[in-house]
C-alpha positions as CSV (number, residue, x, y, z in Angstrom):
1,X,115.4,127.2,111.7
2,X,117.3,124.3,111.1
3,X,115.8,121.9,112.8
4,X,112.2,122.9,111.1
5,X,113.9,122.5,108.3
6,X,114.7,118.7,108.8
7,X,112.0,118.0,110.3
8,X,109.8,119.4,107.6
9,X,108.5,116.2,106.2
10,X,108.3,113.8,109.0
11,X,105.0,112.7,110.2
12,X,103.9,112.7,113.9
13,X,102.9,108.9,115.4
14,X,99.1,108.5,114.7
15,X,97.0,109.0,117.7
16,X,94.3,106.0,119.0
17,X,91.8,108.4,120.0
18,X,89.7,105.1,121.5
19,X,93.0,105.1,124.2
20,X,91.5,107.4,127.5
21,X,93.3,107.0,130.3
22,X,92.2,108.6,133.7
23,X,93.4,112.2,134.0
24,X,93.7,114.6,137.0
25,X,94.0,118.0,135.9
26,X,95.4,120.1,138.7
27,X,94.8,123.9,139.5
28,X,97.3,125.3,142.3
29,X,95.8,128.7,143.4
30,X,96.4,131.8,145.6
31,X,93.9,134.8,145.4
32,X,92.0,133.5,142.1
33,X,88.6,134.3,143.0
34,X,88.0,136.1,140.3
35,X,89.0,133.6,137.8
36,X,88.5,129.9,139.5
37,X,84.5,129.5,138.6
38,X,84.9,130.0,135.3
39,X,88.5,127.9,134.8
40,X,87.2,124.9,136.7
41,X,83.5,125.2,133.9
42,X,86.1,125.8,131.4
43,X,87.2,122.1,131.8
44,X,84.2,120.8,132.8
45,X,83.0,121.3,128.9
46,X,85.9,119.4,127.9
47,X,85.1,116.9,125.0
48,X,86.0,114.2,126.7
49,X,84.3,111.5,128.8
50,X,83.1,112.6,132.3
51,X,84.0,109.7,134.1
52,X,87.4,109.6,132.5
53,X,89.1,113.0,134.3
54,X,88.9,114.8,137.4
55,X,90.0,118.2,138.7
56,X,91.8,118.8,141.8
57,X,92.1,122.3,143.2
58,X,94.8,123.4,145.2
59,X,94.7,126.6,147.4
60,X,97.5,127.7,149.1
61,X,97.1,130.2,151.7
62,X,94.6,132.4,149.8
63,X,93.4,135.5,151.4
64,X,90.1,136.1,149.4
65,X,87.5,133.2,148.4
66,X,88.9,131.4,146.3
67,X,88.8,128.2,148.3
68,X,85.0,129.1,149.4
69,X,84.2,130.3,145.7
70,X,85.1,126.3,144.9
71,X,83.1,124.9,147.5
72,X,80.2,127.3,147.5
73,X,79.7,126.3,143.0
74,X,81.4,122.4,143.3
75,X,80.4,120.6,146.4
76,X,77.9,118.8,144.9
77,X,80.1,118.0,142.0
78,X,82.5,114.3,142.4
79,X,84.6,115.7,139.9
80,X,85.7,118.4,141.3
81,X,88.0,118.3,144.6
82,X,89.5,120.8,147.0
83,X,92.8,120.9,148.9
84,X,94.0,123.3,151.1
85,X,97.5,124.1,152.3
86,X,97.5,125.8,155.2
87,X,100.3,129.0,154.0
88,X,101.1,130.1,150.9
89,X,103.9,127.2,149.8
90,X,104.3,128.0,145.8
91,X,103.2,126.1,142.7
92,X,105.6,123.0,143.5
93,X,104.3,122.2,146.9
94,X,100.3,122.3,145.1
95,X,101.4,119.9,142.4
96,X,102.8,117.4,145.2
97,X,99.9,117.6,147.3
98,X,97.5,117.0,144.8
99,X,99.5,114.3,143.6
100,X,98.8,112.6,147.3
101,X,95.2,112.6,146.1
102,X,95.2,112.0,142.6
103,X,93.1,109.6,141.4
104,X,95.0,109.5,137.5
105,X,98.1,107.8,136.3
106,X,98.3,111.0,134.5
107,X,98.7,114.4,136.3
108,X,97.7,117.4,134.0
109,X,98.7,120.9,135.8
110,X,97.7,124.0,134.6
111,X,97.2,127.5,135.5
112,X,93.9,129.5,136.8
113,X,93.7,132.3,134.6
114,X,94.5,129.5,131.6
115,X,91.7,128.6,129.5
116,X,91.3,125.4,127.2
117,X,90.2,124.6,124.0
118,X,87.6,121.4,124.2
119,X,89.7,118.8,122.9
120,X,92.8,119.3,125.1
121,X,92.6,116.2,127.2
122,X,90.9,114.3,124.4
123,X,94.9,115.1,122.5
124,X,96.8,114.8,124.9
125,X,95.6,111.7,126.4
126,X,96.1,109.6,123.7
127,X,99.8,109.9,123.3
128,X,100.3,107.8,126.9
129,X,99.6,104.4,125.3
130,X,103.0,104.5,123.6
131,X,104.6,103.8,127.2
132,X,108.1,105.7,126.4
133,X,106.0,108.6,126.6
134,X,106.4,110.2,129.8
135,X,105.1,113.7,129.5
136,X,103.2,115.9,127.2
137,X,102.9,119.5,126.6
138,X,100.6,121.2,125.0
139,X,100.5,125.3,122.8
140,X,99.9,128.5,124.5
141,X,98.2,131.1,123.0
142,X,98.3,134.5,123.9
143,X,94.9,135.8,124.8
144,X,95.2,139.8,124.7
145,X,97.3,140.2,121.5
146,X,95.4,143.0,121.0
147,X,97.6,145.0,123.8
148,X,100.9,146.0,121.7
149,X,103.5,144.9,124.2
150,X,102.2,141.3,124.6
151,X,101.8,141.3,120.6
152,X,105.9,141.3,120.4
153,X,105.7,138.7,123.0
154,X,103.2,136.3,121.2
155,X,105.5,136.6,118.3
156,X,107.7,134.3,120.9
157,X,105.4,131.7,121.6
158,X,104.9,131.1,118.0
159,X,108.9,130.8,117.7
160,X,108.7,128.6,120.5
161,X,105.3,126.5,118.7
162,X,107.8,125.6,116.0
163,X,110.6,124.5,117.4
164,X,109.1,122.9,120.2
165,X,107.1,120.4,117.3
166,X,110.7,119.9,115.4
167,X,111.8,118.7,118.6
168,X,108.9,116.4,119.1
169,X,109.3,114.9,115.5
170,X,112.9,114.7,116.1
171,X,112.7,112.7,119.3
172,X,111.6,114.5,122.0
173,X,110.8,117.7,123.0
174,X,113.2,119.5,125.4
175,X,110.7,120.7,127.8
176,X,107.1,121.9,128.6
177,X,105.3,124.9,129.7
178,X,103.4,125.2,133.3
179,X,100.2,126.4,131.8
180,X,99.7,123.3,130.2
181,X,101.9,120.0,130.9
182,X,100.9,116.2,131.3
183,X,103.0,113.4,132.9
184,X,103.0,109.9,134.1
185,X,102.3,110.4,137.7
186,X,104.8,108.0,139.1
187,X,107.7,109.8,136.6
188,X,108.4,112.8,139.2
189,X,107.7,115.1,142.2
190,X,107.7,118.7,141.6
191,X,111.2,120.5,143.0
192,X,109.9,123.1,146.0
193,X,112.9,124.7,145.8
194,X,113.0,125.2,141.9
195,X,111.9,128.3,140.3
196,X,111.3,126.7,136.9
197,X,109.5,123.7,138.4
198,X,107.9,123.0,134.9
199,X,111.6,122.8,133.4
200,X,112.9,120.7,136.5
201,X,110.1,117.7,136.2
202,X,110.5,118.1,132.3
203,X,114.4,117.5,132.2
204,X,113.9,114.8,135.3
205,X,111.5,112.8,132.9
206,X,114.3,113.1,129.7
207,X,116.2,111.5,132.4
208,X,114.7,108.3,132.8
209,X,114.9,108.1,128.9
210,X,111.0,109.2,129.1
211,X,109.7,111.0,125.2
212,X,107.9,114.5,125.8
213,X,105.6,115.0,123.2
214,X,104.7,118.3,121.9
215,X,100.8,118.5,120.8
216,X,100.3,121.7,119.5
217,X,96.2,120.5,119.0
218,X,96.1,120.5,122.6
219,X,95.9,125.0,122.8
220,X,95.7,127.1,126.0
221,X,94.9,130.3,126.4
222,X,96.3,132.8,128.9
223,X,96.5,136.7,128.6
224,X,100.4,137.5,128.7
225,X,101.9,140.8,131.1
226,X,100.6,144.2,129.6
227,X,103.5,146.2,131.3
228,X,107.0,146.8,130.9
229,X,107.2,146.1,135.0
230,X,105.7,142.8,134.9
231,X,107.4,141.4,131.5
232,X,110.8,142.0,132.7
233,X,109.8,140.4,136.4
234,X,108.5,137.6,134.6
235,X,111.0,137.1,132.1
236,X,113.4,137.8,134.8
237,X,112.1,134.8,137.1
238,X,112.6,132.6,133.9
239,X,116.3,133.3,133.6
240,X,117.0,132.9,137.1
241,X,114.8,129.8,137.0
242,X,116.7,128.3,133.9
243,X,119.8,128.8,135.0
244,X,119.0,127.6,138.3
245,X,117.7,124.5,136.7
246,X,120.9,123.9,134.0
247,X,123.4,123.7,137.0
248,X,121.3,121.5,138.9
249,X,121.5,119.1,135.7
250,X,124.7,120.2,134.7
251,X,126.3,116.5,134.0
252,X,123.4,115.5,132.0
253,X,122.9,119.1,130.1
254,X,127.1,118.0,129.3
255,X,126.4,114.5,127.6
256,X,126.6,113.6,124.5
């Protein structure tokens, strides 16, 4: 690509790894009992100081135990909080209400069923002491390549991996992904009404003449649709959600 191309021999900013800021890394959730024990331990073991992050669980509505699963392993842990909306409201309405409560300049959201590497928050964090950063996004990773269908889609994400880093070394990378995405907690409110919230916040920070960074160090995991059915309803919620989202922003998608 052509933009790799350019960008082939530029160098990304050096990183003060000494620079921690305060991060709360939120988990909206509906019906993740299964998965929420071992995604909130999964951060938990994150490389990076204890006193430094927090994690802020927000259920919406769920009809299994999720909520009690959180209470029943964390109560006794400060780290760890619990909000609970009252009805199933979508991701949008989680990240605002655990921004109500957040202790962190820096809101991290990510997904249940995602699973970090150690050093995410210990890359990403860094990258906030240049203050025209505004957001940060890190790599996903396909967890079940194994499963032929999500293979051809993991071929994708490593499309997207490249250009997303060009972008970054450009200037600034167009947007970021929900399973893994940090901002400056006074930058933005999530869009209820949005179907790409992710891409909403992203192109709102851009706005405000905010750099997102790409840091592809920073790696999630998350096992990608094994069916025809759910690939073309999930790809079919990101078209509707992008072009949703380029109308909305339609002057400033239009400028030069």
């Amino acid at each position: 690509m052509f933009i790799t191309a350019i960008t082939r021999n530029r160098k990304a900013s050096p990183k003060d790894y000494a620079f921690q800021p305060f991060i709360s890394v939120v988990i909206p959730t509906y019906n993740e009992e299964k998965s929420i024990v071992p995604r909130i331990e999964n951060i938990l073991g994150q490389d990076y100081p204890g006193d430094k992050y927090e994690i802020i669980v927000v259920d919406s509505g769920s009809t299994d135990t999720t909520a009690q699963s959180v209470q029943k392993n964390f109560s006794q842990n400060h780290r760890v909080k619990l909000a609970q909306e009252g009805c199933r409201r979508g991701k949008a309405s989680a990240i605002n209400t655990a921004k109500g409560i957040a202790k962190g300049d820096i809101i991290l959201v990510t997904d249940a069923n995602t699973l970090f590497e150690k050093n995410v928050l210990s890359e990403i964090g860094p990258h906030f002491k240049n203050t025209r950063v505004g957001a940060v996004g890190g790599r996903l990773i396909l967890s079940n390549v194994d499963d032929r269908l999500v293979a051809s889609s993991s071929f994708y994400w490593d499309i997207e991996s490249l250009l997303r880093a060009a972008e970054s070394k450009l200037d600034s990378a167009c947007l970021f992904h929900g399973e893994i995405n940090a901002w400056r907690k006074n930058l933005v409110t999530a869009n209820t009404s949005s179907l790409s919230e992710d891409l909403d916040m992203a192109i709102k920070i851009r706005k405000q003449g905010y750099k997102i960074i790409y840091e592809a160090n920073a790696v999630a995991y998350e096992p990608g649709p094994e069916t025809a059915r759910e690939q073309i309803i999930q790809k079919k919620r990101t078209a509707l959600g992008t072009i949703q989202t380029i109308f909305k922003h339609i002057k400033y998608s239009l400028n030069r």
